[in-house]
C-alpha positions as CSV (number, residue, x, y, z in Angstrom):
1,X,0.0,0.0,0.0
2,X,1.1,3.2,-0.9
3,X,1.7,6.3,1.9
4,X,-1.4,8.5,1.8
5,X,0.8,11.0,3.4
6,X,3.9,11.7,1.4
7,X,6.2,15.1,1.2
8,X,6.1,16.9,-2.3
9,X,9.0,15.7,-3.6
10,X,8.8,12.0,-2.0
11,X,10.9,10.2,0.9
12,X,14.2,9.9,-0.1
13,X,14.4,5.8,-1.1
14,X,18.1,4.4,-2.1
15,X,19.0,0.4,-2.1
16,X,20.1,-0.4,1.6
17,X,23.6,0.2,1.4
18,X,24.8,-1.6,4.7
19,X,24.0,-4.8,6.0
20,X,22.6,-4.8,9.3
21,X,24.7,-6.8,11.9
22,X,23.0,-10.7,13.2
23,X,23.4,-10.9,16.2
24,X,26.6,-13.4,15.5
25,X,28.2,-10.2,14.0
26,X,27.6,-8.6,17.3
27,X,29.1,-8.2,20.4
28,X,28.1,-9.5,23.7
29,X,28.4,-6.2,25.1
30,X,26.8,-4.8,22.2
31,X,23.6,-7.5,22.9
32,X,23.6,-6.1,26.4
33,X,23.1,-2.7,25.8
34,X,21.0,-3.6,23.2
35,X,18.2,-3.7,25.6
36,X,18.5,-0.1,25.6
37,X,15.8,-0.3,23.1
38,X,13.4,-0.3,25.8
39,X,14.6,3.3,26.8
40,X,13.3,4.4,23.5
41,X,9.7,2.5,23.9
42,X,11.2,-0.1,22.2
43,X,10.6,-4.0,22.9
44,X,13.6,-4.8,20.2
45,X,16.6,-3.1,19.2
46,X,15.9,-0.7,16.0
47,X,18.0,-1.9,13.1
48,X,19.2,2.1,13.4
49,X,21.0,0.8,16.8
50,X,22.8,-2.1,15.4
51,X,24.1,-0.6,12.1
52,X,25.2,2.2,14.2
53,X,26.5,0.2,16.2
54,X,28.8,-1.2,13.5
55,X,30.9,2.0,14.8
56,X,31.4,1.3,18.1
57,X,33.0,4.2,19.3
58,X,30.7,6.7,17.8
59,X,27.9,4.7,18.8
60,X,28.5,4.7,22.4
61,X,28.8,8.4,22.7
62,X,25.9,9.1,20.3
63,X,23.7,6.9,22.3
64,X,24.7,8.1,25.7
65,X,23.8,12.0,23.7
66,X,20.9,11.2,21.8
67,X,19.0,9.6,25.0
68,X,19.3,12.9,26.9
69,X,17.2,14.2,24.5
70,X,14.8,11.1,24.2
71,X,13.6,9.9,26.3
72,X,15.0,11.3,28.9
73,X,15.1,14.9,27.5
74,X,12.9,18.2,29.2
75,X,10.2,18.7,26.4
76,X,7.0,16.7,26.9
77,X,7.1,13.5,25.3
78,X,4.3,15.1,22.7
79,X,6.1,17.7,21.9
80,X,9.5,16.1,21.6
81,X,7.7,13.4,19.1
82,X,5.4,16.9,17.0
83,X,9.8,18.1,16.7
84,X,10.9,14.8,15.8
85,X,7.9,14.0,12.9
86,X,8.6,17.2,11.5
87,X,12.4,17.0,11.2
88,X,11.8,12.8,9.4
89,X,8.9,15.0,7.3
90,X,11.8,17.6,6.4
91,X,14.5,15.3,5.7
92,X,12.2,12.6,3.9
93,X,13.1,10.3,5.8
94,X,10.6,7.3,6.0
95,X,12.6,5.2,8.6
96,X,12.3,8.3,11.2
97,X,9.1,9.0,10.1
98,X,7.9,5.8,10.2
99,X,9.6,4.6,13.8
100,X,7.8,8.4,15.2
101,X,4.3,7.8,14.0
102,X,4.5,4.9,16.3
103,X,5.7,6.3,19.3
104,X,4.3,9.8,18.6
105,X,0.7,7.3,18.9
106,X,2.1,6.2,22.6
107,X,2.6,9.2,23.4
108,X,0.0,11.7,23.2
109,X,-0.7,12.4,19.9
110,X,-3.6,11.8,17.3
111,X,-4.0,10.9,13.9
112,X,-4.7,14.5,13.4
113,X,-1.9,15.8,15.1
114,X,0.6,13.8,12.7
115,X,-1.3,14.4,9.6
116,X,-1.0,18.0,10.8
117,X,2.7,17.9,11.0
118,X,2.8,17.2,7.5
119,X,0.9,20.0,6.7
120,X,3.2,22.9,8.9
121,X,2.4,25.4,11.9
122,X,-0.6,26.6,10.6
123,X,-2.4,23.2,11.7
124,X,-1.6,23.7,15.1
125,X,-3.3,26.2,16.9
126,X,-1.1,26.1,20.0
127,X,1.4,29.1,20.3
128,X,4.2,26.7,21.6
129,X,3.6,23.8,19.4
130,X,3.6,26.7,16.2
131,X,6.5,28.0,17.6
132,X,8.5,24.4,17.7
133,X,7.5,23.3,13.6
134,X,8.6,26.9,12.9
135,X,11.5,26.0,14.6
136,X,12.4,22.9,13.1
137,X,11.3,24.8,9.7
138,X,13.8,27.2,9.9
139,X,16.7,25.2,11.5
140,X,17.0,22.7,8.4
141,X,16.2,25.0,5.9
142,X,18.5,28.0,6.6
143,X,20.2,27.0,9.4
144,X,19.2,29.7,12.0
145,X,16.0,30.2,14.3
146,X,14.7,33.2,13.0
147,X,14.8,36.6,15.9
148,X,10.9,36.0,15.8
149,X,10.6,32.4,16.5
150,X,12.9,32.7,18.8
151,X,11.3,35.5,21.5
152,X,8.1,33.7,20.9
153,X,9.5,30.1,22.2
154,X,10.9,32.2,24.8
155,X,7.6,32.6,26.1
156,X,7.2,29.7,26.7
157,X,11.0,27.5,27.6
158,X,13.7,28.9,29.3
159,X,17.3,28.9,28.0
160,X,18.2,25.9,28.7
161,X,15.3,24.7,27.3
162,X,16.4,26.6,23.9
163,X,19.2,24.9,24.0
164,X,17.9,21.0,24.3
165,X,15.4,22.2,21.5
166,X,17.7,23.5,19.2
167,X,20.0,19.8,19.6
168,X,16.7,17.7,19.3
169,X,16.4,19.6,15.8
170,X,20.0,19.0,14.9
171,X,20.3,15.5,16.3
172,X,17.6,14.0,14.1
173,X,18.7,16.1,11.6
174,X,22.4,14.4,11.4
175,X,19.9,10.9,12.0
176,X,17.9,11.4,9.2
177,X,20.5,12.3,6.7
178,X,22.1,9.2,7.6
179,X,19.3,6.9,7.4
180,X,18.4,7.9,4.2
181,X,22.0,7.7,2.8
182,X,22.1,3.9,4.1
183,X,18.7,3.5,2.8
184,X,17.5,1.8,5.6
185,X,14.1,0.2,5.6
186,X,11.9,0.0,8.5
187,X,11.7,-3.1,10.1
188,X,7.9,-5.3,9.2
189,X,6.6,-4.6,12.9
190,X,6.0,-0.9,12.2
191,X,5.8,-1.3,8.9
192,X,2.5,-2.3,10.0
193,X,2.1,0.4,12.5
194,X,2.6,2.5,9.3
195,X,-0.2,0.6,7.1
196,X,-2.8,0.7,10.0
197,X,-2.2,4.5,9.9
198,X,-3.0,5.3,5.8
199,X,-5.8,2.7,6.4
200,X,-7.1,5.1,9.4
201,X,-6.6,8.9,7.6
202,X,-7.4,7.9,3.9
């Protein structure tokens, strides 16, 4: 089944350029940690964690990073997951996208609320949530928060806050270019998540 929500000019789609590790090709410390899938509302480890992981010394320190930020970063977990959709949305990245829609479901959002993401900040009504797809908006495509988005997320998060935003942006970012240059493909369990969804908004 094709997506019923797509961005204009599609989701980036190469051949899967890397192999994703079995778990002979891993480590035991690796298989470990691996449960650290269930940090990120995950039963399994995402394929993303074990290709990563084929760079074990980036991995590590990416992990340890990114999970400060989700999901054990400041932002709600809804509005973390409306930043997140929009960056995969942004990027065209289907993987992101895909592994968001499901959590973005488990935590707090609606159908609505996603197929609003695709559509931008005016489907939101909410100040603060306009303010954060603005945000992401204006981070990937000109590399600055604009003086106006910027007092009027003020309003609302303090510095610090600014800060973790402004990384939650740029980490996914940096995710989803990756991801779509190893063209991975999502795993068949939300894959389905992902089916259920066009079935529900067509």
């Amino acid at each position: 089944m094709k997506d019923t929500l797509i961005p204009a000019q599609g989701w980036i789609d190469v051949p899967q350029r890397m192999k994703i590790p079995t778990a002979q090709d891993q480590s035991l410390l690796f298989k470990i940690v691996g449960k650290a899938g269930k940090w990120f509302g995950r039963d399994e480890v995402p394929d993303v964690f074990k290709v990563l992981g084929v760079n074990r010394r980036l991995f590590w320190a990416w992990l340890y990073f990114a999970s400060r930020l989700m999901p054990y970063g400041k932002l709600s977990s809804r509005e973390r997951e409306l930043v997140i959709l929009r960056v995969a949305w942004l990027c065209r990245c289907r993987y992101e996208w895909g592994q968001h829609i499901e959590l973005g479901l488990k935590n707090g959002l609606t159908d609505k609320d996603v197929v609003g993401v695709s559509i931008g900040a005016s489907a939101f009504q909410d100040e603060k949530e306009k303010g954060l797809i603005i945000a992401c908006d204006e981070l990937i495509n000109h590399q600055l928060i604009s003086e106006n988005t910027w007092q009027l997320l003020s309003q609302f998060y303090s510095g610090k806050m600014l800060i973790e935003i402004s990384m939650l942006i740029g980490n996914y970012q940096m995710l989803a270019g990756f991801l779509n240059s190893v063209g991975l493909k999502l795993e068949s369990s939300v894959e389905k998540v992902i089916q259920e969804f066009n079935i529900k908004i067509k």
